[in-house]
C-alpha positions as CSV (number, residue, x, y, z in Angstrom):
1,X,-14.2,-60.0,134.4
2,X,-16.2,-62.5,136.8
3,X,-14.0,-65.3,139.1
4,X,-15.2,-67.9,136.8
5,X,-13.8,-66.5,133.8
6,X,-10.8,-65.8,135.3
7,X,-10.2,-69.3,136.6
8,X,-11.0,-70.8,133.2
9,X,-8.6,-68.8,131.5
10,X,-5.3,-70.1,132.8
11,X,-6.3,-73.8,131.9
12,X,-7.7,-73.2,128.3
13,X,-5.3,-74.3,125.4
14,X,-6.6,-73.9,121.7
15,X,-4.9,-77.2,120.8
16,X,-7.6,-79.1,122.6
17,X,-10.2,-77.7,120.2
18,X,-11.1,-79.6,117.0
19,X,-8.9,-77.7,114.2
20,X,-8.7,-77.4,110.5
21,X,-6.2,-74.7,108.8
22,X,-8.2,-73.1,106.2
23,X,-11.9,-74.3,107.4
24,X,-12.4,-71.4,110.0
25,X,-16.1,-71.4,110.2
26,X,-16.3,-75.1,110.7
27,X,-13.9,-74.9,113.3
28,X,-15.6,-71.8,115.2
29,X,-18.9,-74.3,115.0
30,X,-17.5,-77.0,116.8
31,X,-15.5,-74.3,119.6
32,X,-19.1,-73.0,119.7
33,X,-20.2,-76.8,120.5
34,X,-17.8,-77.6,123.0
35,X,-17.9,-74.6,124.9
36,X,-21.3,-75.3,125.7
37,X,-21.1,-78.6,126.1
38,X,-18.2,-78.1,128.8
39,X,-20.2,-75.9,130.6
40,X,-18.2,-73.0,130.0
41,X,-21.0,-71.0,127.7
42,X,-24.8,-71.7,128.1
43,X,-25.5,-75.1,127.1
44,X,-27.9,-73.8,124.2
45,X,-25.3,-71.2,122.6
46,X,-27.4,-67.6,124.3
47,X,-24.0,-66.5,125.3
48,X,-22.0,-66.9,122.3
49,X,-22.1,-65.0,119.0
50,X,-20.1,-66.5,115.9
51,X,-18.3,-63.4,114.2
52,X,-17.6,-63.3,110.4
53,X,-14.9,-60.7,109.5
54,X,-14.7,-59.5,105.9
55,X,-15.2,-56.8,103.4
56,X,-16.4,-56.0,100.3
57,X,-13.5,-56.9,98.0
58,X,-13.6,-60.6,99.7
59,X,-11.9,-63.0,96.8
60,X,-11.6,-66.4,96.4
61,X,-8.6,-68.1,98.2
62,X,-7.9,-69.6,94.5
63,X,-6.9,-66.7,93.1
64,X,-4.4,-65.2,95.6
65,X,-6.0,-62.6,96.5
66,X,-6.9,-61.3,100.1
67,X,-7.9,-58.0,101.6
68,X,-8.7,-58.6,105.3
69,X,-5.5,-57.8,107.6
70,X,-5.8,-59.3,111.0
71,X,-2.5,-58.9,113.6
72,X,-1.3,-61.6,115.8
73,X,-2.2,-64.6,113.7
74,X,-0.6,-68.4,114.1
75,X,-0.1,-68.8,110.1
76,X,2.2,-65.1,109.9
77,X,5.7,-65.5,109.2
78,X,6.1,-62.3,110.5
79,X,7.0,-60.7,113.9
80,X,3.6,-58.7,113.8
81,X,2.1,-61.7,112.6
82,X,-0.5,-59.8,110.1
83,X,-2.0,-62.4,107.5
84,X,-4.1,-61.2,104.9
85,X,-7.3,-63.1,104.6
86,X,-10.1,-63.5,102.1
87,X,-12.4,-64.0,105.1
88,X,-11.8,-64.9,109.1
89,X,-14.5,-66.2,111.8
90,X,-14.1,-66.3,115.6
91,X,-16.2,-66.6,118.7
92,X,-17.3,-63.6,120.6
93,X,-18.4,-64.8,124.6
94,X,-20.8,-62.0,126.5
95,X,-22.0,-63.8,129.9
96,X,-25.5,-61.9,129.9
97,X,-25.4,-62.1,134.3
98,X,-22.3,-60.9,134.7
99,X,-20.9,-57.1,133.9
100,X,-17.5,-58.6,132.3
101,X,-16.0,-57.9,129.3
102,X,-16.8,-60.0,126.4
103,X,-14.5,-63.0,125.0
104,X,-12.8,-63.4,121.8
105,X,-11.9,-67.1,121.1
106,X,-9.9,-67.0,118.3
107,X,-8.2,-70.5,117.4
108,X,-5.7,-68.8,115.1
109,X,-4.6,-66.1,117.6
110,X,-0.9,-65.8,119.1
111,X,-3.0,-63.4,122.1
112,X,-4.5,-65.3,125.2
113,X,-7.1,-67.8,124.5
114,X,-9.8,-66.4,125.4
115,X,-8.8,-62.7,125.0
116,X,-10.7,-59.7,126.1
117,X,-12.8,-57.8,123.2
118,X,-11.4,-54.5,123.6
119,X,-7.7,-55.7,123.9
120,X,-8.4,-58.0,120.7
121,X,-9.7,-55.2,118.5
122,X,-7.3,-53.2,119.6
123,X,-4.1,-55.9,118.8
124,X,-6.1,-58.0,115.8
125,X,-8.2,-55.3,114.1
126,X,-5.9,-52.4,114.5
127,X,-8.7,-50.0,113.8
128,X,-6.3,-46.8,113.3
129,X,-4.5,-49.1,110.2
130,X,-5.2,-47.2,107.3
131,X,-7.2,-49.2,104.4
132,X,-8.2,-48.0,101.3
133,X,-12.2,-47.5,101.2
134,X,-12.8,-50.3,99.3
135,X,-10.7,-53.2,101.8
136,X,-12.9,-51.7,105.0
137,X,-13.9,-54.3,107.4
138,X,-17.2,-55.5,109.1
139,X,-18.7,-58.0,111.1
140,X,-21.1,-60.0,110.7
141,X,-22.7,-61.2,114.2
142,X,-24.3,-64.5,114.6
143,X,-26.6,-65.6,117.6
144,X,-24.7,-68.9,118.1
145,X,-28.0,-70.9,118.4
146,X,-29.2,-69.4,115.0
147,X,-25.5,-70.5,113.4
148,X,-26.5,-73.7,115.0
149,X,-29.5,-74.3,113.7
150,X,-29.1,-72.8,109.9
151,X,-25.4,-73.0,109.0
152,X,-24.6,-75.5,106.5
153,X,-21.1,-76.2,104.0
154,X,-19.9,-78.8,101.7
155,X,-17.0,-77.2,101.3
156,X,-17.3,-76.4,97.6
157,X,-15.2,-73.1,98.3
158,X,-12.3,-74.9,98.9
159,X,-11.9,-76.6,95.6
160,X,-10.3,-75.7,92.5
161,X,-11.3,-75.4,88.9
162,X,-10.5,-79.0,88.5
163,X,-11.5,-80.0,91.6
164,X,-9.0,-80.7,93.8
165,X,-8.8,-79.8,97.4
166,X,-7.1,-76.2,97.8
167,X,-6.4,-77.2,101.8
168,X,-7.3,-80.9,103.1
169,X,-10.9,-80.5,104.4
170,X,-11.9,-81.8,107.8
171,X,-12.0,-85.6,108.9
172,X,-15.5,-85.5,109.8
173,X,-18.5,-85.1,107.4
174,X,-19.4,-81.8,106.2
175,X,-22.1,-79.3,108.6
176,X,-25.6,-79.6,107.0
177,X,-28.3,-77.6,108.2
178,X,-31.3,-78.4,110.3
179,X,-33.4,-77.9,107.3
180,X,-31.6,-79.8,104.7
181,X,-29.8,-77.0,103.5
182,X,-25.9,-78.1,102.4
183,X,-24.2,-74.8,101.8
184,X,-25.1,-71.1,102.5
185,X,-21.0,-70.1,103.5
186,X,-21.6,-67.4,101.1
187,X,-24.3,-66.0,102.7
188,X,-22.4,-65.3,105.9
189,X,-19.7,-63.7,104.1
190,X,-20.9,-61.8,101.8
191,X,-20.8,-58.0,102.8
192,X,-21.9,-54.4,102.1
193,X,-21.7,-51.0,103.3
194,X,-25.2,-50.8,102.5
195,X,-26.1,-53.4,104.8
196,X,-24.4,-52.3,107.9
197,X,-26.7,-51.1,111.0
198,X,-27.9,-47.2,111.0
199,X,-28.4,-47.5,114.7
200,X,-27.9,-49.0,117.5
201,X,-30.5,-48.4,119.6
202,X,-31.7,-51.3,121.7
203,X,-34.8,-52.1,119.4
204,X,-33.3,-52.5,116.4
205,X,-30.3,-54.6,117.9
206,X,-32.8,-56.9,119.3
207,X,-35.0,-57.2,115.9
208,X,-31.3,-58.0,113.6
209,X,-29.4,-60.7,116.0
210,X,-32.4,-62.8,115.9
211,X,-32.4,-63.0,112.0
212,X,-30.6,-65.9,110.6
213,X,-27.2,-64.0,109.5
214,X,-27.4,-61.6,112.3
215,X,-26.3,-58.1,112.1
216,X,-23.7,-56.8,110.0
217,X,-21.4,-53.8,111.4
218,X,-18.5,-52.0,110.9
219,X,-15.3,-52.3,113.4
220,X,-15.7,-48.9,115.1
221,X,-19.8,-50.5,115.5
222,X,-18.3,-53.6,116.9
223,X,-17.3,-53.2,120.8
224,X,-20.5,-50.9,121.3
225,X,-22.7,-53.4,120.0
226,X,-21.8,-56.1,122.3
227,X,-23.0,-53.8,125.2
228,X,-26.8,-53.2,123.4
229,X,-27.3,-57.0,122.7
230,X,-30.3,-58.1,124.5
């Protein structure tokens, strides 16, 4: 880990990050913002990747049903603190000029704010945790400049049938695309096994991060790919 990691990481506390319960992606999009614009990532975004965890069984929050377990998280009542979530985002950090370890910054997360990748897989995925086939994880990686520029929500997710708010949204308006676009939230979390990497060999790394939703990999894929990443 470089010195200037290291001296950042003592004085970083999540609570002074814009934070919504329940509105992840939106609050991984403004981390993503101020990171840069504190100077502690790139100032475009190069060095961060937005991480979409879910599966293929992801359900609506509406019907009570969720399939992604994730350790060490602020909303557990229990001592493990394992939630079960529909879907989870966080912010991967991998300084391209320095041989450190990538950066998990993870706003729900009881671990150190930033936390290293290996030691957060290791604590939050749990990878040895049994799941039935069908509740299997992945990741979808997205080059934060791309999320930047193509992410959009209007929060229709988080209504019910009538309407009504499921969780309070944000105070500020909702993220709308550079194109016009208002919501493609789906998009990023919608996953298959189908649609996972074969390889990771350099070249095709480099052509699927600079698509719009990024790569899509499983969680023994997911350390390794941080170290092909152009």
């Amino acid at each position: 880990m470089s010195s200037v990691i290291i001296s950042e990481l003592p004085a970083m506390d999540a609570t002074r990050f814009q934070q919504t319960p329940y509105y992840c992606e939106e609050n991984v999009y403004l981390l993503c913002k101020t990171l840069c614009e504190s100077g502690v990532a790139d100032e475009t975004g190069s060095d961060l990747f937005v991480v979409f965890i879910s599966n293929e069984r992801k359900q609506a929050r509406m019907f009570g049903l969720c399939f992604v377990p994730l350790w060490h998280q602020k909303a557990s009542t229990r001592a493990d603190g394992i939630v079960l979530w529909d879907y989870h985002v966080i912010c991967v950090q991998r300084k391209k000029e320095s041989d450190s370890e990538p950066l998990v910054w993870d706003l729900d997360s009881t671990l150190p704010f930033p936390s290293p990748l290996a030691s957060y897989v290791t604590e939050t995925i749990q990878p040895s945790f049994q799941l039935f086939a069908e509740y299997k994880r992945f990741f979808r990686v997205v080059h934060a400049p791309l999320f930047f520029k193509h992410f959009a929500s209007d929060r229709r997710h988080m209504k019910g049938p009538d309407g009504s708010w499921i969780a309070q949204p944000p105070p500020y308006q909702p993220i709308v695309a550079q194109d016009g676009v208002l919501h493609n939230l789906s998009e990023y979390t919608a996953m298959s096994a189908t649609d996972t990497l074969s390889s990771l060999d350099p070249e095709t790394v480099r052509e699927a991060i600079s698509q719009k939703l990024g790569v899509l990999v499983s969680h023994s894929q997911l350390q390794d790919l941080f170290t092909k990443l152009p």
